[in-house]
N, C-alpha and C positions, 0 to 999 in steps of 0.2 A: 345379511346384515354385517355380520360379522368380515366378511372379504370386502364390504366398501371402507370398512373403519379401519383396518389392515390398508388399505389402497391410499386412503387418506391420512393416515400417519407417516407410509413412506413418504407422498407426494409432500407432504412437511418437512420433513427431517430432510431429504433432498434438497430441498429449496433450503434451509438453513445453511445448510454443508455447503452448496454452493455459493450463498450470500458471505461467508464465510472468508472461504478463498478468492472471493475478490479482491476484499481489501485485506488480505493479510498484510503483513508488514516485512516477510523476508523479500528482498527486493535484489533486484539483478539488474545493473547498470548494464545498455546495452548500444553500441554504435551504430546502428541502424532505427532509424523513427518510424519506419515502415512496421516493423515487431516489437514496436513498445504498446505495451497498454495506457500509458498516462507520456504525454510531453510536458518534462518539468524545467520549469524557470529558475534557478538559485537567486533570491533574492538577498539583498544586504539588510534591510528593515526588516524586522520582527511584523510590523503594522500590518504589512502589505502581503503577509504569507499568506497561504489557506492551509499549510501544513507547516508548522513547529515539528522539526524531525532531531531527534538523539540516533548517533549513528553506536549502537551498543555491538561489544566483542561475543556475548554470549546469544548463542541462537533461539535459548529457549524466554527470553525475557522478550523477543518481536509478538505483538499481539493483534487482533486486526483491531485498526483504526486506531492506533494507540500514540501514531506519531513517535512509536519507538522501531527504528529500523534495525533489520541484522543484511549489512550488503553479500551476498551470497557470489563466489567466482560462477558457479553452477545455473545453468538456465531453467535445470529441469528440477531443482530444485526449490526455486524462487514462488512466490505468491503472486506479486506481481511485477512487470520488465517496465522500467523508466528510460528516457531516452533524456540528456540533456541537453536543453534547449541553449543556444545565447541569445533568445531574443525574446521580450518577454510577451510579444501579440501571440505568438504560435502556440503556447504552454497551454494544457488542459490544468495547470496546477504551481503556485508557484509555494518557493518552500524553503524554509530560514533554518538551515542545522545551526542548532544551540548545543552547549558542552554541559547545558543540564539537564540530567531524566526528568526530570519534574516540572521543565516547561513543554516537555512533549504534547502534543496534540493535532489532531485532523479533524479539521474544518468543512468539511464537504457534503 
């Protein structure tokens, strides 16, 4: 009993950790669409985003889903790789950088 409740708490907390670093928020701009996890559109209207994004200097305020990004030079470091799109049919995501933390948010 005791080794399936052990088995079934990993297989949770796994699954967390990994829902996790999905949508983290450290993000890595990257020039190939091929190795992005998400193709993003920069929209100009707030209306039409599905991500309100603050581009923040400090790394430890990026949270998942929080719509607060830290852009990372580093690949192996990032949560998850974006590729920017100029067209907005291709975009798995389209996304309005605001100069406010407080209209942050991910819509998905």
């Amino acid at each position: 009993m005791r080794t399936v409740l052990k088995t079934l708490l990993f297989i949770l907390l796994f699954g967390f950790l990994a829902t996790v670093n999905v949508f983290g928020q450290k993000v890595y701009v990257t020039q190939w669409k091929s190795e992005a996890d998400y193709i993003v559109y920069i929209t100009e209207w707030k209306s039409e985003a599905n991500v309100i994004a603050y581009i923040t200097k400090w790394k430890s305020e990026a949270k998942p889903r929080s719509g607060i990004w830290y852009i990372t030079e580093w690949k192996s470091e990032a949560d998850i790789k974006v590729y920017y799109s100029q067209w907005k049919s291709e975009a798995d995501i389209r996304v309005y950088f605001t100069q406010w933390k407080s209209e942050a948010k991910w819509d998905l």
